[in-house]
C-alpha positions in Angstrom: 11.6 -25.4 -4.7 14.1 -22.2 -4.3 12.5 -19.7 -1.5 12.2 -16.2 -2.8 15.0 -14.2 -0.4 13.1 -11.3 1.2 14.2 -8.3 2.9 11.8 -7.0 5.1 12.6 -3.0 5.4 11.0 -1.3 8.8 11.4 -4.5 10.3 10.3 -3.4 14.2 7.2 -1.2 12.9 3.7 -2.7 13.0 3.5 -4.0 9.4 7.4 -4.5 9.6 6.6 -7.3 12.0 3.4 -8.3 10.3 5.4 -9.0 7.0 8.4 -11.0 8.9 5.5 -13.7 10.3 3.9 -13.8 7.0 7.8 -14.5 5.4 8.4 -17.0 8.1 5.6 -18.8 7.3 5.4 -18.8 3.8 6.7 -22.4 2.6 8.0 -20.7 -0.5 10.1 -17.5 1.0 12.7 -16.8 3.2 13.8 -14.0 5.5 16.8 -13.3 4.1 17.0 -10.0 5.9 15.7 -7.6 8.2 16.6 -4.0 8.6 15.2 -0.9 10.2 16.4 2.8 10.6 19.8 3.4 12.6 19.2 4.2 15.9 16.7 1.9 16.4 16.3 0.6 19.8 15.9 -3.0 18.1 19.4 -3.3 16.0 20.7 -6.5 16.6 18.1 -8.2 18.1 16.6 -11.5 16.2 14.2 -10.7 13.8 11.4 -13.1 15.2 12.0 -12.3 19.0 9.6 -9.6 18.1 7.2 -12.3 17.3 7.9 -14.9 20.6 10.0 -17.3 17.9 13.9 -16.4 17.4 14.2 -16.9 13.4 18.3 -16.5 13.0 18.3 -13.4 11.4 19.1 -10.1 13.5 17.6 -6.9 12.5 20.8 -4.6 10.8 20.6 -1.3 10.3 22.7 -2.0 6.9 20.1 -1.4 4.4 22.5 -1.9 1.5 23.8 -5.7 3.0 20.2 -5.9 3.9 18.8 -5.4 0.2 22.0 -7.0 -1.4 21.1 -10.6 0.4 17.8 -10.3 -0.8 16.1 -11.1 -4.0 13.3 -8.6 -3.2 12.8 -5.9 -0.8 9.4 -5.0 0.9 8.8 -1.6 1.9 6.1 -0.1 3.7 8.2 2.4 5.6 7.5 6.4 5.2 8.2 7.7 1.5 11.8 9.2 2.0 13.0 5.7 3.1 11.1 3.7 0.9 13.2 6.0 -2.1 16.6 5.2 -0.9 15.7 1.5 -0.4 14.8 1.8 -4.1 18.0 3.6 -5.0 19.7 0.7 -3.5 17.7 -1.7 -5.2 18.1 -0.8 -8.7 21.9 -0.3 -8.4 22.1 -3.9 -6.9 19.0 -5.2 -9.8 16.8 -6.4 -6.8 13.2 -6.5 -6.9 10.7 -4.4 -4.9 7.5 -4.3 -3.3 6.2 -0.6 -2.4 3.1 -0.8 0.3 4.5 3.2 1.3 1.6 5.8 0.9 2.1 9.7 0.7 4.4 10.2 -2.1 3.9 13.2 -4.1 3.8 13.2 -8.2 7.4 13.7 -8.5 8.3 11.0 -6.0 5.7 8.4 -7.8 7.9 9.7 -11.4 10.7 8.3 -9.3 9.9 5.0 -8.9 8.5 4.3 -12.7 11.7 5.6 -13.4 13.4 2.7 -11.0 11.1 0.6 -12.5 13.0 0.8 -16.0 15.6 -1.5 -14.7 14.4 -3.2 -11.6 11.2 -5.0 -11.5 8.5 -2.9 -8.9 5.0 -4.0 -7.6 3.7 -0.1 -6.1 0.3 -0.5 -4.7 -1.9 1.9 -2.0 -3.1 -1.3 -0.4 -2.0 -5.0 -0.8 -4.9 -6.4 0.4 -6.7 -8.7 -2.1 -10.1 -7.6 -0.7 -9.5 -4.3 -1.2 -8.5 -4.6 -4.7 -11.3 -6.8 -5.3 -13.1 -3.5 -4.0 -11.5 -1.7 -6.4 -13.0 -3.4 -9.9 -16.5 -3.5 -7.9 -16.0 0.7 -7.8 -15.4 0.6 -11.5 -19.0 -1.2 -12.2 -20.7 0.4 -9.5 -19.5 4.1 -11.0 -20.5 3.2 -14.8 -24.0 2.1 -13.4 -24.4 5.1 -11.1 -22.9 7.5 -13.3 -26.0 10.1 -13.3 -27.9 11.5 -9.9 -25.3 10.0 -7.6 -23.2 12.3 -5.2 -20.0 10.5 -4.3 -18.3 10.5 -0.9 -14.9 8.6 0.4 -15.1 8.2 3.9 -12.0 6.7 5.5 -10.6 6.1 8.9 -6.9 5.0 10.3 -4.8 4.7 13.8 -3.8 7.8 15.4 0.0 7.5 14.2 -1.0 7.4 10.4 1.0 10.6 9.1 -0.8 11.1 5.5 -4.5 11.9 4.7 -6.7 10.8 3.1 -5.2 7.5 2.9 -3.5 6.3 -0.3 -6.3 3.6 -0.9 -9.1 6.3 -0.7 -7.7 8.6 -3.0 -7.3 5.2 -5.2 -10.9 4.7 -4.8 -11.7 8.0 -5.7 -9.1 7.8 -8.9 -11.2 4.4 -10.1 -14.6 6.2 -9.6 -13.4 9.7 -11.3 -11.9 7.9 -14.1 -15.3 5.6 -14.8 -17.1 8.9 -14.5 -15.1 11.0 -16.9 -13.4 13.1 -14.6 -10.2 14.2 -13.0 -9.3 13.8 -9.5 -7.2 16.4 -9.0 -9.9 18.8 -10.1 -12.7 17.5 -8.7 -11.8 16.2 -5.4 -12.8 17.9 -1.8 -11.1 17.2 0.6 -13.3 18.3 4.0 -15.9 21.0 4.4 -15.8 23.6 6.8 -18.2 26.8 7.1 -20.9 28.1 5.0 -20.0 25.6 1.8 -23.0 26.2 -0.3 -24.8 23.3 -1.9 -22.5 20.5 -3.2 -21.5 20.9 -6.6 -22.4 17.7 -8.4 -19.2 16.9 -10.1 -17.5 17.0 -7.2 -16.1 14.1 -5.1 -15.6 14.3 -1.0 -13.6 12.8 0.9 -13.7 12.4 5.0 -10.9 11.7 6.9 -10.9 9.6 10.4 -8.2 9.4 12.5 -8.3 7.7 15.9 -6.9 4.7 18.1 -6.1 1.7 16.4 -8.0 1.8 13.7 -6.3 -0.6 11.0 -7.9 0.9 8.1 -11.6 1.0 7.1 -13.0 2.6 4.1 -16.1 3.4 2.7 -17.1 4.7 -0.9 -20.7 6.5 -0.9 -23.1 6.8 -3.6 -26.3 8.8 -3.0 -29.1 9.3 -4.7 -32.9 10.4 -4.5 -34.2 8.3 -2.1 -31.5 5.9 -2.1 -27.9 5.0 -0.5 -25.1 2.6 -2.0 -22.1 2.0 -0.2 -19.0 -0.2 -1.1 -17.5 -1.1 2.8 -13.9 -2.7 3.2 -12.8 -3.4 6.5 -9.2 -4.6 7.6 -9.1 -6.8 11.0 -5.7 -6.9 10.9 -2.8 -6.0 8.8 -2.0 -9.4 7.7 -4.1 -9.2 4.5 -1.4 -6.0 3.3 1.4 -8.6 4.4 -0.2 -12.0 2.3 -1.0 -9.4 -0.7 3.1 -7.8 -0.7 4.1 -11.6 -0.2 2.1 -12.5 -3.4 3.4 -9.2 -4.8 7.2 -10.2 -4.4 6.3 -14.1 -5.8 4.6 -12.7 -8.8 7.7 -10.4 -9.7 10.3 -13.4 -9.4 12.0 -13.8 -12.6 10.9 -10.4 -14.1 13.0 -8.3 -15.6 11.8 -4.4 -15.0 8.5 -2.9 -15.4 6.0 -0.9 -12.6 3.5 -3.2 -11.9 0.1 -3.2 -9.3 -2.0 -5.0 -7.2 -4.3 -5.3 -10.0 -1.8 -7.3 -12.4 -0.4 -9.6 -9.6 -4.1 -10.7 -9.5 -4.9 -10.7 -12.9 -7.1 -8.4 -13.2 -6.2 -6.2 -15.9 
């Protein structure tokens, strides 16, 4: 069987690390390459020292020889890194797997414009729980469409930099679209003051940041008398790292296109 060749982008940050185990173990990939921003403190150290178990592979700060050894690059970096590993990518034709959050519309028009010529999985969260969270929004919302307020509650480590997460506004994008309305329109994003009574229509979301929260999120719906609430949970990042692994399998031999989390499951 040929191992899918991964470059593992970030490679001394939390999930960095997280996706070169997962890589190492995976019977199917290989750690092609590891690279991380210039400067870092960890440049030319062996990739899987970070993990107690020297791999072979030193962490470069080449992100071009990085992304050209590779037959897909995984990303979950900050959003102005994750775009020039992309630029990269697509001149080179190598397949990528986007786990960054915080990208603004224009940024996100980049990428499906990458995606025209190089095969891209982009997904909030990689977890399969969470997308399995997902599609039990979208029946939860069509059931509850009528005398339900709906409230995203999510909380995350102190050094996460964007808010609300990218999977919460996700969640709240499945329930708006199941209930007929637009996000951006509808959407509060924390109260504050004399706020008068909630406006029906409207969808909240609450904002936790604190220690080292990995990422819990809640989706609220309540009614008279009555409370539903969809919980997802992450233990540890590994789940993000086994979902982009499955991400960068499922996009082997693909041409192009922008794909999800949603389609490497088969859930469309």
């Amino acid at each position: 069987m040929t191992s899918l060749r991964i470059a593992v982008a970030g490679a001394s940050g939390r999930m960095g690390r997280m996706l070169i185990e997962a890589t190492l173990k995976d019977e199917a990939a290989a750690l092609a390459a590891a690279f991380d921003r210039p400067g870092s403190a960890f440049i030319g150290r062996d990739a899987g020292e970070l993990l107690g178990t020297p791999c072979g592979v030193a962490i470069t700060d080449d992100a071009r020889a990085a992304i050209a050894a590779a037959d897909c690059v995984i990303d979950f970096t900050r959003p102005e890194g994750t775009l020039a590993h992309l630029a990269i990518a697509r001149e080179l034709g190598k397949s990528m797997v986007i786990g960054t959050t915080g990208f603004s519309a224009a940024e996100k028009a980049t990428i499906a414009e990458a995606a025209r010529d190089v095969p891209v999985v982009f997904a909030p969260n990689m977890a399969v729980g969470v997308n399995a969270v997902f599609r039990l929004l979208e029946v939860a919302a069509r059931i509850l469409n009528e005398g339900y307020d709906v409230e995203v509650i999510e909380a995350h480590h102190r050094y996460k930099v964007d808010a609300p997460s990218g999977t919460a506004l996700r969640m709240g994008e499945v329930v708006a679209r199941e209930l007929g309305r637009d996000l951006e329109s509808c959407a509060i994003y924390g109260r504050e003051g004399v706020t008068g009574e909630r406006r029906p229509e409207t969808i909240g979301f609450s904002t936790i940041r604190g220690g080292d929260v990995v990422g819990d999120h809640t989706v609220l719906f309540a009614g008279i008398g009555e409370r539903i609430e969809i919980t997802h949970k992450s233990g540890s990042r590994m789940p993000y790292a086994l979902g982009a692994l499955r991400a960068g399998h499922f996009l082997a031999g693909r041409a192009n296109g922008l794909f999800d989390m949603q389609d490497v499951l088969g859930l469309r």
